[in-house]
C-alpha positions as CSV (number, residue, x, y, z in Angstrom):
1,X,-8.5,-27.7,-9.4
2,X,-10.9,-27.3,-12.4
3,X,-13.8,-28.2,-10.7
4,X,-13.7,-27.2,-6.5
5,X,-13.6,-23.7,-6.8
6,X,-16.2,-20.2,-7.3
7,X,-14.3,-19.0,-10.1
8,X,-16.8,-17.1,-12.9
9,X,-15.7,-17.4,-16.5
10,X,-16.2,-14.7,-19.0
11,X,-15.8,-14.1,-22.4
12,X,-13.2,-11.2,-23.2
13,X,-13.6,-8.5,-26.3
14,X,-10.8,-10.6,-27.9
15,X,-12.9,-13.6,-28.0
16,X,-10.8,-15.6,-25.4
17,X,-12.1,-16.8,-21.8
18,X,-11.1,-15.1,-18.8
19,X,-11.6,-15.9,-15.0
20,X,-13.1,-13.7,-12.6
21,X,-12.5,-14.6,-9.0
22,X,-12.7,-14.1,-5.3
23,X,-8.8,-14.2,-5.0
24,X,-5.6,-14.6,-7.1
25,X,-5.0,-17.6,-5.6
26,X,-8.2,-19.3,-7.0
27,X,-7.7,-18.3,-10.2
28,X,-4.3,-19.4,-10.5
29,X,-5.6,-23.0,-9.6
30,X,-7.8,-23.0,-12.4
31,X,-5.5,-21.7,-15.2
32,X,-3.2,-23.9,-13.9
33,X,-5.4,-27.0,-14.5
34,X,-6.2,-25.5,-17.6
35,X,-2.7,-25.4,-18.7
36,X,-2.6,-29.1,-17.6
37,X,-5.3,-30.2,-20.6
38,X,-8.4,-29.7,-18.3
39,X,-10.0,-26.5,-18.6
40,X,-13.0,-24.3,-16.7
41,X,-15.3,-24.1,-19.3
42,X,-19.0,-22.7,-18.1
43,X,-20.9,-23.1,-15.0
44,X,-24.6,-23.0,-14.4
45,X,-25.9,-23.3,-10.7
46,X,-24.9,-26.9,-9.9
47,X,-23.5,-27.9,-12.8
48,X,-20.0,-27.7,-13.7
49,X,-18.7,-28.0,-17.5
50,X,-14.5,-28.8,-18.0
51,X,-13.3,-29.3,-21.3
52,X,-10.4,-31.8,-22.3
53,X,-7.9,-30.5,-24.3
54,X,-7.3,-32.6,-27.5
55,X,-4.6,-34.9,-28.2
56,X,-3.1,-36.3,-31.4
57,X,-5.3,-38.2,-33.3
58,X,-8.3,-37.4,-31.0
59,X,-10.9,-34.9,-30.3
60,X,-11.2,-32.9,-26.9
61,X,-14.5,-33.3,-25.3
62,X,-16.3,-32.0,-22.4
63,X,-17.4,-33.7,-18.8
64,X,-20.0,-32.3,-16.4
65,X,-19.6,-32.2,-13.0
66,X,-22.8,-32.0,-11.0
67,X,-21.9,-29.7,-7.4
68,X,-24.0,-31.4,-4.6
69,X,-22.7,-29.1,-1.9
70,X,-20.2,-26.6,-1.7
71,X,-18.2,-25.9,2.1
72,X,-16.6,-22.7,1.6
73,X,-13.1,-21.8,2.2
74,X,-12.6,-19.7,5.7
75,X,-10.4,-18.9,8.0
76,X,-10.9,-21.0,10.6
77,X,-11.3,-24.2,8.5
78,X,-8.5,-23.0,5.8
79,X,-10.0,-25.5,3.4
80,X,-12.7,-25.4,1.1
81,X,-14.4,-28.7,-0.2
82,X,-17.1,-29.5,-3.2
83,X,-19.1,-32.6,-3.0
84,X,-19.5,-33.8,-6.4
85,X,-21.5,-36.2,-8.7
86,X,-18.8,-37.4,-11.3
87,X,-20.3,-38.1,-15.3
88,X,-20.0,-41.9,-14.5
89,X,-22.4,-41.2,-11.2
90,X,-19.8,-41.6,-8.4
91,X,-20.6,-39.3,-5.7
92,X,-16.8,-37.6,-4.2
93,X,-15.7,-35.0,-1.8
94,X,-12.7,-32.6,-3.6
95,X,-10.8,-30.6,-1.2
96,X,-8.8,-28.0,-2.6
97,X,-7.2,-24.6,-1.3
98,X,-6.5,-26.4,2.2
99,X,-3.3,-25.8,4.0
100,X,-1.0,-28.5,4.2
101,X,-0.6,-29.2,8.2
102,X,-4.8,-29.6,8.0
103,X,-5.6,-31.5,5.1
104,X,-2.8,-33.9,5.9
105,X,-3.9,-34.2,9.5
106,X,-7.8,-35.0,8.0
107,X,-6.3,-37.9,5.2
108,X,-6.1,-41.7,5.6
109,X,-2.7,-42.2,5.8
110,X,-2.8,-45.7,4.2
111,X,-4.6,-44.4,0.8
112,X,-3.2,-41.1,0.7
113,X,0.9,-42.7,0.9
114,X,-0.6,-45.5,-1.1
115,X,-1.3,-43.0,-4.5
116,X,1.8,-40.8,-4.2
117,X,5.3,-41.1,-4.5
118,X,7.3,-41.6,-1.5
119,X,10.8,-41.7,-1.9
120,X,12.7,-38.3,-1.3
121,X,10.1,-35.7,-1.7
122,X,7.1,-37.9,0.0
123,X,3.3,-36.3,0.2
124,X,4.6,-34.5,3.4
125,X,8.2,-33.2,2.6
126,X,7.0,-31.9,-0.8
127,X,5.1,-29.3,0.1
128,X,7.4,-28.1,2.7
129,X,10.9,-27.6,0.2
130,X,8.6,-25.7,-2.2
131,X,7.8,-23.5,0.7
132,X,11.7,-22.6,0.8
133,X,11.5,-21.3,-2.9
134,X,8.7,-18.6,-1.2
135,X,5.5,-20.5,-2.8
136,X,2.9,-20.7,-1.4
137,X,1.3,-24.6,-0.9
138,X,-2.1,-26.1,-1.3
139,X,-2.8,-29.5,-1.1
140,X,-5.5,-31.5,-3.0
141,X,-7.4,-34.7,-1.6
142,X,-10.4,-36.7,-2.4
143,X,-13.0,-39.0,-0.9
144,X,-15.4,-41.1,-2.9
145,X,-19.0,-42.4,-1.7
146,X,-19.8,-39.2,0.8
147,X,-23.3,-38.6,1.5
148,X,-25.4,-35.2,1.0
149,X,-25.5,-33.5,4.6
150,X,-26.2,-30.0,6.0
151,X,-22.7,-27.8,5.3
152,X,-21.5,-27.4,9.0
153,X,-22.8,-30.8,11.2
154,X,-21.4,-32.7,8.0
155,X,-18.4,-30.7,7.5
156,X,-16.4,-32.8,10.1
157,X,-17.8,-35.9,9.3
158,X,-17.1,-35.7,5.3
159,X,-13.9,-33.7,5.1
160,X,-11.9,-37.1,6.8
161,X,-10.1,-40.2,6.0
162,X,-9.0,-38.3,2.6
163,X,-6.5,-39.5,-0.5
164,X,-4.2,-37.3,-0.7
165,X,-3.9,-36.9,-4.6
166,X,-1.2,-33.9,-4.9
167,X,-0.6,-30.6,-3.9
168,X,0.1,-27.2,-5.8
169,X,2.9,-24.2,-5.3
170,X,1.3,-20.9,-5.8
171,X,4.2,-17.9,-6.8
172,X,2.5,-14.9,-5.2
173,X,5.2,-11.9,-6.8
174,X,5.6,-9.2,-4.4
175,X,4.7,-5.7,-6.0
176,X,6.9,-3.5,-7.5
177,X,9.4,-1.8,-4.8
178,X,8.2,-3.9,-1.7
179,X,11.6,-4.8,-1.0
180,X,13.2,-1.3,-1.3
181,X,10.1,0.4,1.0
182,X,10.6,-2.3,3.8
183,X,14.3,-1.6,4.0
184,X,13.8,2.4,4.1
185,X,10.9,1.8,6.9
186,X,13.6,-0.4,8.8
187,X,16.1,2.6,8.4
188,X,13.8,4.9,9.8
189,X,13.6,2.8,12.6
190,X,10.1,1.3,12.6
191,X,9.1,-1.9,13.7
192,X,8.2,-4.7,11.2
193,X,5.9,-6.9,11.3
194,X,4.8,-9.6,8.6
195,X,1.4,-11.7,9.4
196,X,0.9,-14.3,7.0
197,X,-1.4,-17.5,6.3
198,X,1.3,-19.4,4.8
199,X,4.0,-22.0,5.8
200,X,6.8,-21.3,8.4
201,X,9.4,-21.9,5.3
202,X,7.2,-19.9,3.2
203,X,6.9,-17.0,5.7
204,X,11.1,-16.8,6.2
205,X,11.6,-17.0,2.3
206,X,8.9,-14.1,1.6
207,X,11.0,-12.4,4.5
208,X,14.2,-12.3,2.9
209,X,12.9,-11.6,-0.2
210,X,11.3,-8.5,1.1
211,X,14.4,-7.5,3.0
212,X,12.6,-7.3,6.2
213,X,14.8,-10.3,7.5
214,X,18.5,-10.3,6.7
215,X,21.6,-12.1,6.4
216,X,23.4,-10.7,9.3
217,X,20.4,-11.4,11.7
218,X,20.3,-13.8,14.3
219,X,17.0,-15.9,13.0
220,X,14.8,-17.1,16.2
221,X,11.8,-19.7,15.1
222,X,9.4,-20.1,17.7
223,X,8.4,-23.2,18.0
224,X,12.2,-23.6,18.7
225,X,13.6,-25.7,15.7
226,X,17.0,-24.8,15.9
227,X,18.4,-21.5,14.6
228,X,20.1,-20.0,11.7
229,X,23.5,-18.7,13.6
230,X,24.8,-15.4,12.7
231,X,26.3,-12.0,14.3
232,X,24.6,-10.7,17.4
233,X,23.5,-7.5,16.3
234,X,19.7,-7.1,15.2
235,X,17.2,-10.3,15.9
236,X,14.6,-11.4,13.2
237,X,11.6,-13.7,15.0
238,X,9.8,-16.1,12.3
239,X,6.9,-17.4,14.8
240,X,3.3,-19.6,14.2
241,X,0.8,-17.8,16.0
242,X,0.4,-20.1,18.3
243,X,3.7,-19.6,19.9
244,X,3.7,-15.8,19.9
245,X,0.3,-15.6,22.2
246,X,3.3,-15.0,25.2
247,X,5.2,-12.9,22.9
248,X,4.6,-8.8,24.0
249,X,7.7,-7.0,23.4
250,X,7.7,-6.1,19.4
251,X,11.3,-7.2,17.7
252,X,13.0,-5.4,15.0
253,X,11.9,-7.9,12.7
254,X,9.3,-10.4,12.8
255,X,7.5,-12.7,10.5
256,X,4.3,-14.5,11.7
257,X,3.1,-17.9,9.6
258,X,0.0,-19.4,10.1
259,X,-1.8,-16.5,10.4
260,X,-5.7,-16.2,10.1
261,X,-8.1,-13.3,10.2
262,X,-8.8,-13.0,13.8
263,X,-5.7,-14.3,15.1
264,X,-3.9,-11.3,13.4
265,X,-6.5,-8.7,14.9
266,X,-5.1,-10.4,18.0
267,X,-2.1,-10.2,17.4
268,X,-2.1,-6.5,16.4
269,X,-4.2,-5.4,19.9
270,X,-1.0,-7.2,21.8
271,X,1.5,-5.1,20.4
272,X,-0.6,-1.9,20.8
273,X,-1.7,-2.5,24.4
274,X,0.5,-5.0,26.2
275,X,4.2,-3.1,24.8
276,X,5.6,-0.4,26.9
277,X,6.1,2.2,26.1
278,X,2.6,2.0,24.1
279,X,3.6,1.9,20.2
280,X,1.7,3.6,17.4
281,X,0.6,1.0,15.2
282,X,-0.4,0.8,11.5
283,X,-1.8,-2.3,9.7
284,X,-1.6,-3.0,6.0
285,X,-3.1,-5.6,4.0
286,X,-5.0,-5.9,0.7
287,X,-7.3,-9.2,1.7
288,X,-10.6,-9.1,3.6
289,X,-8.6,-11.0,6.2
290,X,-6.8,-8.6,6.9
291,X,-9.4,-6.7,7.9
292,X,-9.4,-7.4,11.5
293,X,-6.2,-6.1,12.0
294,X,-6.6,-3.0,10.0
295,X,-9.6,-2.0,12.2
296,X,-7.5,-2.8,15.4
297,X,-4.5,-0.5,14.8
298,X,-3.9,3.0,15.4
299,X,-3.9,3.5,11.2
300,X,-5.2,1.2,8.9
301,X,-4.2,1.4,5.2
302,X,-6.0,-0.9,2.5
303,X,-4.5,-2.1,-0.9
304,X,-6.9,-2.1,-3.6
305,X,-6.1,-5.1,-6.1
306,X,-7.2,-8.4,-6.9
307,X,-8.1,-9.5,-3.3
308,X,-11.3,-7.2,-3.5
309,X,-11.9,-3.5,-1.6
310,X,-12.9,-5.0,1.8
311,X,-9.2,-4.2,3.2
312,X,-9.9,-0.5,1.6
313,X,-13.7,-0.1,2.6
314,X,-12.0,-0.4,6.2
315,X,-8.9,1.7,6.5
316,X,-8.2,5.2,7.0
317,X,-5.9,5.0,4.2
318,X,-6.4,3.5,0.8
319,X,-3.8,3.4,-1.3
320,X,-3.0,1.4,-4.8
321,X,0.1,-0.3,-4.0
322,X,2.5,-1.3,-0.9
323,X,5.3,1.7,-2.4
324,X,3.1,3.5,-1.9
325,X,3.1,3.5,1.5
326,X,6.8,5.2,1.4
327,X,5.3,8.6,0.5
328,X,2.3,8.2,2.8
329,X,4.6,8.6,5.8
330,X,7.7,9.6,4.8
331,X,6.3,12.7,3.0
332,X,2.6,13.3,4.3
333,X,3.4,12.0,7.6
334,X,6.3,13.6,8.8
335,X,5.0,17.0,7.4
336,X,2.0,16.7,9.2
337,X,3.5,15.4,12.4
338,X,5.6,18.1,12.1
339,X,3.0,20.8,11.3
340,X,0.5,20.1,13.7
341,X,3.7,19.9,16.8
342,X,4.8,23.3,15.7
343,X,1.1,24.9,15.6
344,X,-0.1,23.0,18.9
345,X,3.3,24.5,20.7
346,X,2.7,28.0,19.3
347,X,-0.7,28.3,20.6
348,X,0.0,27.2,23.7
349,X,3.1,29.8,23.6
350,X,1.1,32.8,22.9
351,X,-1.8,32.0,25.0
352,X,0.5,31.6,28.0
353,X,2.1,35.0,27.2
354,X,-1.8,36.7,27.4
355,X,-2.2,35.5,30.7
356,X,1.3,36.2,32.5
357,X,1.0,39.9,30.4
358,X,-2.0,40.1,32.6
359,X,-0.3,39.1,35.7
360,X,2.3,41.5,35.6
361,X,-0.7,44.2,35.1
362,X,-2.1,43.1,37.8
363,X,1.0,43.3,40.4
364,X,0.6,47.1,39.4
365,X,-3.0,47.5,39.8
366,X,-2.6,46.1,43.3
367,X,-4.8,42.6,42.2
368,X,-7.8,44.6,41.6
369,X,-9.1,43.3,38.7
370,X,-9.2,46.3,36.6
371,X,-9.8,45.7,33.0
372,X,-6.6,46.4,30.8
373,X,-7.6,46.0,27.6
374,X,-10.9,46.9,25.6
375,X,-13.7,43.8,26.0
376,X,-13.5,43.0,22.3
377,X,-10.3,43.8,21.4
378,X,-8.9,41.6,23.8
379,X,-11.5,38.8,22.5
380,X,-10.1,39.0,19.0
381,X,-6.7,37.8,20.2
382,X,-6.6,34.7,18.6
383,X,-8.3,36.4,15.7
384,X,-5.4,38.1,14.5
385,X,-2.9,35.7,15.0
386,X,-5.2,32.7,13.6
387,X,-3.8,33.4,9.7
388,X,0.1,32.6,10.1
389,X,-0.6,29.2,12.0
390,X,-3.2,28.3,9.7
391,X,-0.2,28.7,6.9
392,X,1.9,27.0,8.8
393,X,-0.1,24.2,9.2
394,X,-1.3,23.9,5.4
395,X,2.2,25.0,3.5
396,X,5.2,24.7,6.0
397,X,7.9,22.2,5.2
398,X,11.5,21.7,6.9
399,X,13.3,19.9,4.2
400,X,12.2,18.6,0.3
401,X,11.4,15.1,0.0
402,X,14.1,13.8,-1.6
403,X,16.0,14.4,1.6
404,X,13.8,12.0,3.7
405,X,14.1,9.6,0.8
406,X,17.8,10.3,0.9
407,X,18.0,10.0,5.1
408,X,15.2,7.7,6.2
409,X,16.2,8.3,9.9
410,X,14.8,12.0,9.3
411,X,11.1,10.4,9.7
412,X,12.4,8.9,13.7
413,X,11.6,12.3,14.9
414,X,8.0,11.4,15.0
415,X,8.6,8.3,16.7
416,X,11.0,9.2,19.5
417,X,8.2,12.2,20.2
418,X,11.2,14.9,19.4
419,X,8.3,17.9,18.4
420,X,5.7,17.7,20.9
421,X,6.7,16.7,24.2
422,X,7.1,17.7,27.8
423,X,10.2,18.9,27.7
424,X,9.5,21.2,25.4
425,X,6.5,22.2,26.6
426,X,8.5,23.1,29.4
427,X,11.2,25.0,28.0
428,X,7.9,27.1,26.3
429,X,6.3,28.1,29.5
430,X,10.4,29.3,30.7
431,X,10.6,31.4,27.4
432,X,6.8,32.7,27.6
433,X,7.1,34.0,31.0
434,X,10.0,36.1,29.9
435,X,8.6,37.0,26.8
436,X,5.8,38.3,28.9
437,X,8.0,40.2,31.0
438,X,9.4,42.2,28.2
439,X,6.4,42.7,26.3
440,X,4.8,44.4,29.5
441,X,7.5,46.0,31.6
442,X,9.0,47.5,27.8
443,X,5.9,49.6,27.7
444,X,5.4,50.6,31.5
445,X,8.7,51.5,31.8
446,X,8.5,54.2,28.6
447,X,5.0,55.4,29.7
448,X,6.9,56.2,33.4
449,X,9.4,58.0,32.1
450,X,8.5,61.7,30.1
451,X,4.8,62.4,30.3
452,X,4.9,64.1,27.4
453,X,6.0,61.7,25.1
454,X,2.7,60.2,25.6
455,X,0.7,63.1,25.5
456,X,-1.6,64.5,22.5
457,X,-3.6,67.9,21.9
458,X,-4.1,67.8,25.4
459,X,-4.9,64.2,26.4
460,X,-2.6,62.4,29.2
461,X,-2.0,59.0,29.2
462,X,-4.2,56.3,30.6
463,X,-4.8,53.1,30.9
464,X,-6.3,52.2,27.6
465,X,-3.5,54.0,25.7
466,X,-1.2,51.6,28.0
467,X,-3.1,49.0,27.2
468,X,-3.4,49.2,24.0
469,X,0.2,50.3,23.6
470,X,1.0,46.3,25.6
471,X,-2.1,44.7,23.5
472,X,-0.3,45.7,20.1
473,X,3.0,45.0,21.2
474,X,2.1,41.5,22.4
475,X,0.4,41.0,19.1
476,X,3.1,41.9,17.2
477,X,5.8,40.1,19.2
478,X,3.6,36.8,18.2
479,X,3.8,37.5,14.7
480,X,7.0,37.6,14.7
481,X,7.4,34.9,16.7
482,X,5.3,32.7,14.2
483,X,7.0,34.3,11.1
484,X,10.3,32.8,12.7
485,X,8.8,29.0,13.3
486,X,8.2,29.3,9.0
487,X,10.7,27.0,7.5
488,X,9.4,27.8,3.7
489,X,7.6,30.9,2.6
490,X,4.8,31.3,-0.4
491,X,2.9,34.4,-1.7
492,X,0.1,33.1,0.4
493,X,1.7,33.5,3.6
494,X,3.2,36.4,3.0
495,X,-0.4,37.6,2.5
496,X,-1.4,36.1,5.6
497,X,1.2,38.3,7.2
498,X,-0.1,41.4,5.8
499,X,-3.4,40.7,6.3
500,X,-3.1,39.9,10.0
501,X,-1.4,43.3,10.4
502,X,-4.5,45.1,8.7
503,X,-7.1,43.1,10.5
504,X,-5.3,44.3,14.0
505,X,-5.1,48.4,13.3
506,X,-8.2,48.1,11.4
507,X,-10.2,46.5,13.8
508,X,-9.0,48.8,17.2
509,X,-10.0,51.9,15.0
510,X,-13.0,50.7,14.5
511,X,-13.8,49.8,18.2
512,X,-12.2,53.1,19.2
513,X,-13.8,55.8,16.6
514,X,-16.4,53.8,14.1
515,X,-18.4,52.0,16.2
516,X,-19.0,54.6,18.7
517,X,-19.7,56.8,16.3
518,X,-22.3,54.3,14.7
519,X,-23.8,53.4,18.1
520,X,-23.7,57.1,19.8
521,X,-22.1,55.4,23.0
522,X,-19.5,58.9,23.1
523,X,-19.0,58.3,26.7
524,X,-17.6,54.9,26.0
525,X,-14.1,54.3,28.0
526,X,-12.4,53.1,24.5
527,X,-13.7,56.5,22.5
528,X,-10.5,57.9,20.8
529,X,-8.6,55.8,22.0
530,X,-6.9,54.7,18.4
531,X,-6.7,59.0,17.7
532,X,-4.5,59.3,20.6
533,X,-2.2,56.0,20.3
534,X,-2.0,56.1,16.5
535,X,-0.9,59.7,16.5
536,X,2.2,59.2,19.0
537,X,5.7,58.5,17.1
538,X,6.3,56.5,20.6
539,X,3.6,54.6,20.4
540,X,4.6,52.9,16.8
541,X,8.4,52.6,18.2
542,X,8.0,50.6,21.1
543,X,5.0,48.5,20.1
544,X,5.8,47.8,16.3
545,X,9.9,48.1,16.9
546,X,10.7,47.6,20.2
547,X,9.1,45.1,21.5
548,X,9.2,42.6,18.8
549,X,12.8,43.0,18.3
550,X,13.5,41.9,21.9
551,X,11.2,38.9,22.2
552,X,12.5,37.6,18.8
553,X,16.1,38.1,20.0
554,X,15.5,35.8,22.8
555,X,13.9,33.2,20.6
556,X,16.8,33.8,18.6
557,X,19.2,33.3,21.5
558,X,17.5,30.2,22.9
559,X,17.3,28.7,19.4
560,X,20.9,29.3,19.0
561,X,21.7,27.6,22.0
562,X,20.0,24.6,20.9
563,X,21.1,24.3,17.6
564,X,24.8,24.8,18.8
565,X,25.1,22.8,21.9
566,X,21.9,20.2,21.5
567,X,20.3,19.7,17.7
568,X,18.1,17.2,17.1
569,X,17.6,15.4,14.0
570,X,15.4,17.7,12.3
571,X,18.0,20.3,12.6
572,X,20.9,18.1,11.1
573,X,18.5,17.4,8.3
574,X,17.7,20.8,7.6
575,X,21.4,21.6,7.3
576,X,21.4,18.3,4.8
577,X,18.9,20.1,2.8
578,X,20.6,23.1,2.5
579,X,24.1,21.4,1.9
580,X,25.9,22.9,4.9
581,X,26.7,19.7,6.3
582,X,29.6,19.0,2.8
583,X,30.6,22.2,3.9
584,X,32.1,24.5,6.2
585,X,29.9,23.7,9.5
586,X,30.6,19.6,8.4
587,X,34.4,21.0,8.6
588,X,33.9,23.4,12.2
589,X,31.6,19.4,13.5
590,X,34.9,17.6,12.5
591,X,36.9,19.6,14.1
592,X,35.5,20.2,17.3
593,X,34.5,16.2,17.8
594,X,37.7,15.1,15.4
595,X,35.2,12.7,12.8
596,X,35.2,12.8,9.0
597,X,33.7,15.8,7.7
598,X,32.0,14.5,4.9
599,X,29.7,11.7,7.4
600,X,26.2,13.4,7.0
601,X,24.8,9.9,8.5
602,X,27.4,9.8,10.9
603,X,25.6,13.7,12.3
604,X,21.9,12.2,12.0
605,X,23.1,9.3,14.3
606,X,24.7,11.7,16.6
607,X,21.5,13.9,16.7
């Protein structure tokens, strides 16, 4: 332990010695032998220095190790060994940091049982009720008289016919609020996973303690060693590796033991590919074995700590502890899920609405193709309705986040797909094609009726007054229509508002008057166009009034609909945040389905 290892001491401000290290793991091997009278005292390039601690009566002193050859700890191997020239000129092979089930299968049995105790906790058993307690177990052997040989033909041939000489039980302390942030991810019902290098035992124990398995599950262990019976509600899976390669389906609970770096990767590419429907994954680990996995899922979030910034160098998320990861979706996530549904929908809404507009133009104009708006007013479409969205997208939130915190099930919305889906995708071409209907027929119908309501100083109606007359309206109607998808307001999307309002009128007066003024084009089509619109009382009525009261009224409608007869989660928890489910529509649910009126979860389940 003092000697088989990369460990780097340095000398602190205080005075004392310090270790630095490639993982905790390591280090806690070495203070450990230090704690046990021999410790890490300096290291040149081949030359180990481990001083004795003193005893009564004596002086402590110092030996020197000289490091023939050092194999490396991997993955593959999960071992690392140090050939060594003792101070009395012995020449032995140190294995330390090797997992149980492979250094026991490399030892001599005879010397290995010979130099420890058998009895009740033998070399074997020792190792394995430690792994209970959640520890995680190394085990130490040695090998005198090995020869110097190249690092991977020799490997093989040194690291056998080992004596076993102990074996050590590493606590590795889950972070802060690991437990807690599992069992809130469970409630929001994502799908857990636990990959680990460690023993079976050790891998249930760390599972419990993390709350990703629990009492009342029924515990499978693949290979099948018998089960821990419970109710037959939710199913936890501890697995080796090994015997999940025909696992596909992902459980509500699993814990994986044996894990290594690539074997995880894997691991992580069967769940994403081979499940159906296909899952979003996300992979989160703090080790540069972990790694492999990050890169292979959907998301990848790294842990920056003591196991090095490999696992953060590689993810699309870095974040300084697992808690973290809470906020991350909970908060960030859902928002922007929910964001990015709500824009995506509305501009496929008002896009479809320009184009059947231009449909039911064309049923009049007998399929001609006869322009109906200007050429560049009709390009700035999405110009003037780009603001709102943009807010929406940036600033729009349903409920605070201590509701989500409060109602973990709020963040399923994103899973089940309830935002952006066919479906509704659907239901928004039904509602644009009678949008569109409105916003042109409103206008047709008005210019068709008195001439001289559209008439000014002289000039008749025409088809750029119409069109500009349907172009405005439409605009308008989609303003409002965005205005009513905002679930929380700021100053600077109120100034969106008014800015997208000024950008419209501005820029149709300056296509109709300034820039043919500026250009000399005065027999352009558009030419006073703006003069004669602007200046008729009917024109503001029905395009500023009239038509986006009647589209909004049948958002309205159909929104009422849904939220009477078929909400979904996100509108249960938006009643949560505003406290109307303690109130009187909890009392008018009750009543109408005859359940307890103060049961928000009992509404979020329905939904």
């Amino acid at each position: 332990m003092a000697v088989c290892h990369t460990v780097v001491p340095e000398v602190r401000e205080d005075g004392t010695t310090g270790y630095q290290a490639e993982s905790p793991d390591e280090e806690a091997l070495v203070e450990g032998a230090c704690d046990l009278g021999l410790a890490f005292a300096s290291r040149t390039v081949d030359v180990v220095d481990v001083a004795l601690a003193s005893t009564s009566g004596t002086k402590g002193t110092s030996l020197s190790y000289t490091v023939l050859a050092t194999i490396p700890f991997d993955s593959t191997r999960k071992r690392m060994s140090a050939i060594v020239r003792l101070p009395n000129g012995k020449v032995r092979v140190m294995t330390t940091k090797g997992a149980d089930n492979i250094v026991f299968g490399l030892a001599d049995a005879a010397a290995g049982y010979a130099k420890v105790p058998r009895g009740a906790r033998g070399p074997e058993r020792g190792p394995r009720e430690v792994a209970r307690d959640g520890l995680r177990t190394l085990v130490l052997a040695q090998r005198d008289r090995a020869r110097r040989r190249s690092f991977v033909a020799a490997a093989a041939l040194i690291e056998k016919d080992l004596a076993i000489v102990g074996a050590t039980a590493i606590e590795d302390k889950l972070q802060d609020g690991v437990p807690s942030t599992i069992a809130e991810l469970a409630k929001a019902e994502i799908k857990l996973w636990v990959l680990t290098g460690d023993k079976m035992e050790t891998a249930i124990n760390i599972g419990y303690s993390a709350r990703l398995l629990t009492p009342d599950m029924y515990l499978v262990k693949l290979p099948v060693e018998g089960a821990d019976a419970g109710p037959l509600g939710d199913y936890g899976v501890a697995a080796q590796l090994e015997a999940l390669e025909a696992v596909v389906a992902a459980p509500v609970a699993s814990a994986a033991a044996r894990a290594v770096a690539d074997k995880k990767r894997i691991l992580v590419g069967l769940v994403r590919r081979k499940t159906n429907p296909a899952p979003i994954t996300l992979a989160i680990g703090d080790g540069a074995n972990d790694v492999g996995m990050i890169q292979e899922a959907n998301i990848g979030v790294g842990i920056s700590g003591k196991e090095g910034r490999q696992a953060v160098n590689n993810a699309d998320f870095a974040i300084a502890q697992f808690r973290f990861l809470k906020p991350l979706l909970f908060h960030h996530g859902r928002k922007n899920y929910r964001r990015m549904s709500k824009v995506i929908i509305y501009s496929f809404f008002k896009n479809m609405v320009l184009t059947f507009v231009l449909f039911c133009f064309q049923a009049d104009c007998a399929w001609s193709g006869t322009s109906f708006y200007e050429s560049w007013v009709y390009s700035g479409f999405n110009f003037f309705l780009g603001l709102i969205p943009l807010a929406i997208g940036l600033f729009d939130h349903d409920v605070a986040d201590a509701t989500v915190d409060k109602y973990p099930r709020l963040y399923a919305a994103g899973l089940h797909r309830m935002d952006l889906n066919v479906t509704n995708m659907a239901y928004g071409t039904l509602e644009a094609v009678a949008a569109s209907v409105a916003i042109y027929y409103l206008p047709r119908e008005v210019y068709w009726r008195p001439m001289s309501v559209w008439q000014d100083h002289g000039k008749a109606m025409d088809v750029w007054v119409l069109g500009t007359a349907v172009f405005v309206g439409m605009v308008m109607a989609m303003m409002a229509r965005a205005c009513l998808l905002v679930d929380s307001w700021n100053k600077v999307q109120l100034g969106f508002v008014v800015l997208q309002h000024l950008m419209l009128f501005t820029f149709i007066i300056f296509m109709a008057q300034a820039y043919v003024a500026w250009y000399g084009f005065y027999d352009y089509d558009y030419y006073g166009v703006a003069y004669h619109a602007y200046a008729l009382p009917v024109f503001w009525l029905v395009s500023c009034v009239l038509v986006p009261t009647v589209v909004s009224a049948l958002q309205l409608l159909v929104l009422g609909v849904h939220l009477d007869f078929f909400p979904s989660i996100n509108d249960i928890g938006k009643e949560l945040d505003h406290g109307l489910v303690d109130g009187e529509h909890a009392t008018v649910t009750a009543r109408r389905r005859s359940e307890p009126a103060d049961a928000a979860p009992a509404a979020l389940s329905r939904a």
